[in-house]
N, C-alpha and C positions, 0 to 999 in steps of 0.2 A: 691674508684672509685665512681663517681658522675651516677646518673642515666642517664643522657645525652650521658655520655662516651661512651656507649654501643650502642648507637644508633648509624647509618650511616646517619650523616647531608647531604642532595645534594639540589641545587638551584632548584626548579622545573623548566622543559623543561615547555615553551607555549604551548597550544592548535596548533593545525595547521588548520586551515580553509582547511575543504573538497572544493573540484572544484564545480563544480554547475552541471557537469556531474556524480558524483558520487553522492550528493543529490538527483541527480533525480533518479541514479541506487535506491539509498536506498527508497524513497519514492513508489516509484513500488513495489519494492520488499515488504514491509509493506504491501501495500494492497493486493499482491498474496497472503503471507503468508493469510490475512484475507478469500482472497476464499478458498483456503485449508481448512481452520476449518468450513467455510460454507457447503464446499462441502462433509466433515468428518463427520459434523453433518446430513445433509441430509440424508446421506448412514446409519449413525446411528438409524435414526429416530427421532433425536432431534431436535430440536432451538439456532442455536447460537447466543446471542446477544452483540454486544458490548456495553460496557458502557460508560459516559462522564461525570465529574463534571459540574458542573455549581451551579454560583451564584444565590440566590433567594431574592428579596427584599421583607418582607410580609408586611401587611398593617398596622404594628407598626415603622418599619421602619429598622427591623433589617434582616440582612443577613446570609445565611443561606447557604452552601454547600449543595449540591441536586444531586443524580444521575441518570442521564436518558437516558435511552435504545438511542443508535444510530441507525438509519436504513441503512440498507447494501440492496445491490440489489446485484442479482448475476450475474459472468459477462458472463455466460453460456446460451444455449437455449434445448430445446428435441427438437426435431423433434418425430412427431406421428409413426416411424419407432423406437423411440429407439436411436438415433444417436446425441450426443450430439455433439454442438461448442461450443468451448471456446475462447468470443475473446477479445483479450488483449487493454487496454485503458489507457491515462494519463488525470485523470480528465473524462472527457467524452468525448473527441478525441479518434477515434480507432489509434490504433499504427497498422501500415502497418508492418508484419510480413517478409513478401518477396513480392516482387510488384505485388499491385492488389489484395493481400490476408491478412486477416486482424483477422482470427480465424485459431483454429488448432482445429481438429472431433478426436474425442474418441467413442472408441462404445458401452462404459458402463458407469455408475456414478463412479464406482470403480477404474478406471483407469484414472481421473477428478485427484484428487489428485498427482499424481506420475509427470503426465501430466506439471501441474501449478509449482510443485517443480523443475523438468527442462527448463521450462521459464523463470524460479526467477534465477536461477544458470546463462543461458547466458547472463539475465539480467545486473548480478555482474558481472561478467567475460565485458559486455563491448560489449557483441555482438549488440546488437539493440540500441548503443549510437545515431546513425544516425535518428533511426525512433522515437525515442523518442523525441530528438533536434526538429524534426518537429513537432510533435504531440506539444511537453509545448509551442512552438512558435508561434502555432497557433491559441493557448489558449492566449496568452497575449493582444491582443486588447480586447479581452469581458473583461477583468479584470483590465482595466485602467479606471482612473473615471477622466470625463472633467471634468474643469477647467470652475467655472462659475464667 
């Protein structure tokens, strides 16, 4: 018996191209997840940073893999009572939660976490496909470059 034979040979199935609605669930979602660990670090006492490759050309001419700190901004406020909002964005467009409201108030740092993890959830599920659709749509004229 050949080494082959023991194996299950199958055609791989294609990739399937996600919708441009579930890209956008997953992109959201990415960056919730990133408030979560912001907002897990703050409660900790710590710094979270994320990191990024990049290339570096030095002045001999050779290139260099390099890693440097991304800056996160958080997408939360206090208020001097203690009362935090959290409010939800695609790029820097607010996503309109339910009309006219565009943050959800927790009334501790501690409960910022739990909070953002059920955002991310109806996110995936497809709940705010509408207010998101608006929000990336409205971001696309700043992001087209004329034609000179």
């Amino acid at each position: 018996m050949s080494a082959l034979e023991k194996l299950k040979i199958v055609a791989m199935t294609p990739k399937r191209a996600s919708s441009v609605e579930q890209e956008r669930r997953n992109k959201l979602a990415r960056k919730l997840d990133e408030q979560v660990k912001l907002a897990e670090a703050r409660m900790g006492g710590s710094a979270y940073q994320r990191t990024r490759y990049y290339w570096h050309t030095d002045e001999n001419g050779d290139r260099k893999r390099i890693i440097r700190p991304v800056r996160l901004r958080e997408w939360w406020t206090t208020s001097p009572t203690g009362i935090i909002q959290f409010a939800l964005r695609y790029g820097s467009a607010p996503i309109e939660i339910q009309k006219g409201r565009n943050a959800v108030e927790v009334a501790k740092l501690e409960d910022l976490p739990g909070t953002i993890k059920v955002l991310m959830k109806a996110i995936l599920e497809g709940e705010l496909d509408e207010p998101i659709r608006f929000a990336a749509t409205a971001r696309t004229p700043k992001l087209k470059r004329k034609v000179v």
